[in-house]
C-alpha positions in Angstrom: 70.5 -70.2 3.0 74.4 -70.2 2.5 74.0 -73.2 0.0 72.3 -71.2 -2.3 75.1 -68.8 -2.3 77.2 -71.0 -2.9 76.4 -72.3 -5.9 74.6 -69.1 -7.5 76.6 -69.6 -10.5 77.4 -65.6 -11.0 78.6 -66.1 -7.2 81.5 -69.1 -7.8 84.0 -69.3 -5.4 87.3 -68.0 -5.9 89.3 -67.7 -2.4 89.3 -69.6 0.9 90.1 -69.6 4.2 89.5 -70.5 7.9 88.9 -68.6 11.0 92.0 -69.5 13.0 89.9 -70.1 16.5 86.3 -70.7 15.4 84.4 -72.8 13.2 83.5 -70.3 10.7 85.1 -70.3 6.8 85.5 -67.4 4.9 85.4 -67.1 0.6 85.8 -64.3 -2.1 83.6 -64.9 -4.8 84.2 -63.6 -9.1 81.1 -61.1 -8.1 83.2 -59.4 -5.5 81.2 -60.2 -2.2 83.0 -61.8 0.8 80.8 -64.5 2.6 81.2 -66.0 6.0 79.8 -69.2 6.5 79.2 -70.7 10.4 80.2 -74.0 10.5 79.1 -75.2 13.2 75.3 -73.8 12.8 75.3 -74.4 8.8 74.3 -70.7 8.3 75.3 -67.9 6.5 76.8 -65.6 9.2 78.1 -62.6 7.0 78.1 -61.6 3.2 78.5 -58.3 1.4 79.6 -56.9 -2.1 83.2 -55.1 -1.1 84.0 -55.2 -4.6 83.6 -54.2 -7.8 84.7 -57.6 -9.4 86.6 -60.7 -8.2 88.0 -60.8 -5.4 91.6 -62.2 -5.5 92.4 -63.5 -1.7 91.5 -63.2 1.2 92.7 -63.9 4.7 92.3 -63.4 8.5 94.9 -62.3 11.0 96.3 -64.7 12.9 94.0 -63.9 15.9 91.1 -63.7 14.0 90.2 -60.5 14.9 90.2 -59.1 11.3 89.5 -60.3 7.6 91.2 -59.0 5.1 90.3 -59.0 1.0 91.4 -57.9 -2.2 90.5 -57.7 -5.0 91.0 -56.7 -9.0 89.6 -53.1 -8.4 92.7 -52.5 -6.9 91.2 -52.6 -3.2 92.1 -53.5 0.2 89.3 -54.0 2.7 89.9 -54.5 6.5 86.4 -55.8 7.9 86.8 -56.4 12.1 85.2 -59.3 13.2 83.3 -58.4 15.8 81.7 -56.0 12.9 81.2 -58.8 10.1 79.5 -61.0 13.0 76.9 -57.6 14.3 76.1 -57.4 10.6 75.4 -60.2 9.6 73.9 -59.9 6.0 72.1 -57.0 6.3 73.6 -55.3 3.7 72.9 -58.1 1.1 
């Protein structure tokens, strides 16, 4: 499933990054949705459209108890974890 987002080619990847404590990596894609990838399972464990276009960077706190992103509409987004993870991709 997270493959094909991946490489949707309206979906390219723009920013990275790591959960500090869990296997689980984060990206900002140019269509404005933030996608969470499980590592360790190889499945898509979050992804929504937060913004209106690309999404510039994005980062998690250092306990990794939030994720934050921005992006060119001139938006800041604080998404909890424990709320990305009981979400999931329902709102895809």
């Amino acid at each position: 499933e997270f493959r094909r987002v991946l490489f949707r080619s309206q979906n390219n990847n723009f920013c990275v990054d790591f959960h500090p404590r869990l296997p689980f990596l984060a990206f900002g894609t140019f269509a404005g949705y933030v996608v969470v990838v499980d590592l360790a399972n190889n499945d898509l464990a979050y992804m929504e459209k937060l913004h209106q276009r690309q999404i510039w960077d994005l980062v998690f706190s250092p306990d990794g108890g939030s994720l934050f992103c921005a992006g060119d509409d001139g938006v800041l987004w604080r998404i909890p974890w424990e709320e990305m993870i009981s979400l999931g991709t329902t709102r895809v």
